[in-house]
C-alpha positions in Angstrom: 0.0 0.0 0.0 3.2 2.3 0.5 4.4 1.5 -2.6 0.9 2.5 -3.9 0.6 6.2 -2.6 4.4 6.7 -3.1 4.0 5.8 -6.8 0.6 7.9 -7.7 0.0 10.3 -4.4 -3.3 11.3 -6.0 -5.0 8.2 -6.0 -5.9 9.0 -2.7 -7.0 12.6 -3.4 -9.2 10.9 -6.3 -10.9 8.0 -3.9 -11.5 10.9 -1.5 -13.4 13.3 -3.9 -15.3 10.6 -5.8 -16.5 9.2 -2.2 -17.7 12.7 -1.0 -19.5 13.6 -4.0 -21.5 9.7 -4.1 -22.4 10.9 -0.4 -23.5 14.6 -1.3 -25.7 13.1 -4.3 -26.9 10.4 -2.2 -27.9 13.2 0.9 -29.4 15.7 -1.6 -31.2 13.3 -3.8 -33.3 12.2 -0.3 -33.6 15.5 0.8 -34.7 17.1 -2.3 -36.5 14.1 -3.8 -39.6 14.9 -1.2 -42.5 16.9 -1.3 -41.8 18.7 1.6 -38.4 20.4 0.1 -40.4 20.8 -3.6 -43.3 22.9 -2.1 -40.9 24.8 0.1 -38.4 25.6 -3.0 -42.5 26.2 -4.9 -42.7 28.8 -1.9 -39.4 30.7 -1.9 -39.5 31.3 -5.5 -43.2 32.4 -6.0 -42.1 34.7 -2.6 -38.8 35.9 -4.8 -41.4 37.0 -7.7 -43.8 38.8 -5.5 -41.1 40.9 -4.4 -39.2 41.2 -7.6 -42.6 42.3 -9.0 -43.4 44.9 -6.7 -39.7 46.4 -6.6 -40.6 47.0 -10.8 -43.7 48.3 -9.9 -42.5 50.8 -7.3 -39.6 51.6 -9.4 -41.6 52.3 -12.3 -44.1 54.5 -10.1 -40.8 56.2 -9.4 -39.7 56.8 -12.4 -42.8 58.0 -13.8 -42.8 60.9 -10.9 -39.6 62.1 -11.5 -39.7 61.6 -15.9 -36.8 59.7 -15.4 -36.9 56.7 -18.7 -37.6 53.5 -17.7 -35.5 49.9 -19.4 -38.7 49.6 -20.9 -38.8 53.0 -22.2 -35.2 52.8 -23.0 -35.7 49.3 -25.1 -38.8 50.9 -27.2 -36.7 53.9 -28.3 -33.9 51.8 -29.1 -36.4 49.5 -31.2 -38.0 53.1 -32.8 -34.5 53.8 -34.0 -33.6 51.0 -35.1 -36.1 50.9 -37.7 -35.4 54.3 -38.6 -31.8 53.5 -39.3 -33.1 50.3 -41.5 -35.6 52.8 -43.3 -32.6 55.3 -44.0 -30.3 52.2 -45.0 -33.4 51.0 -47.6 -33.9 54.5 -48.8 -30.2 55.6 -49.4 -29.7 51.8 -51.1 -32.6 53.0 -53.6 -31.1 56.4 -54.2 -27.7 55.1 -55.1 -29.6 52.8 -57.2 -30.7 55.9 -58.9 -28.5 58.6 -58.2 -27.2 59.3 -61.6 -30.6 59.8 -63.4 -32.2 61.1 -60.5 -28.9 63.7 -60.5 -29.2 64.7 -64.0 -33.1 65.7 -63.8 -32.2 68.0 -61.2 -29.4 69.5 -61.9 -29.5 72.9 -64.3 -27.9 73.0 -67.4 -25.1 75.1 -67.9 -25.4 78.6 -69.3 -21.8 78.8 -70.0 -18.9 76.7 -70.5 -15.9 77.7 -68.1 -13.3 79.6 -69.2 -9.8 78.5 -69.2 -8.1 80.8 -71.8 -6.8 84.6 -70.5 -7.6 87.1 -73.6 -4.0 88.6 -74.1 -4.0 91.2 -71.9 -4.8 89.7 -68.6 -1.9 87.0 -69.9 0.7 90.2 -70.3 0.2 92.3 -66.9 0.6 89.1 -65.0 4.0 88.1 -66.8 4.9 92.1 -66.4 3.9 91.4 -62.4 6.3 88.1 -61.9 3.0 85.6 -61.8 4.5 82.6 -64.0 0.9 82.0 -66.9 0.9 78.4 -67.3 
């Protein structure tokens, strides 16, 4: 047996934790197997709900009083902008779909063209004034 634990110390360690948890399983599968520990668990938790119910309640009667946004508030104008964004996204898709048509009805046609040639003149007092004419 010396030989046992000297060659694998954690045998031990192993035996002991697979023994305790047989035991705890054993000791919670009686206790909690009966009706008694079902209807009291049935009782804590409805108890848990009341109060959690009430403490929304009363927080929601707060916030109300002092116009303070609620999570439920919070989650409907998150939802409200979300479909705005998703109505932009559709309605920006169709425009790009259509921007070049839709671009040239709009725009107004060009009375003149732009100039890019300097009558003589202009070209002479500017080369007589050090600007380089390119």
């Amino acid at each position: 047996m010396a030989e046992t634990a000297q060659q694998n110390p954690l045998d031990l360690w192993r035996q002991f934790i697979t023994d305790s948890e047989r035991q705890w399983n054993g000791f919670f599968k009686e206790v909690l197997g009966t009706d008694t520990a079902s209807s009291s668990m049935n009782t804590w938790v409805e108890a848990a709900l009341t109060v959690q119910r009430m403490v929304a309640d009363n927080l929601e009667r707060y916030y109300s009083t002092f116009n303070i946004p609620s999570h439920q508030d919070l989650l409907a104008l998150g939802e409200r902008m979300k479909a705005i964004e998703e109505t932009l996204a559709r309605i920006e898709a169709a425009l790009d779909g259509k921007a070049p048509k839709a671009a040239a009805k709009r725009s107004k046609p060009r009375s003149k063209p732009a100039r890019t040639k300097r009558p003589p003149a202009a070209v002479a007092a500017r080369s007589q004034n050090g600007v380089s004419v390119a």
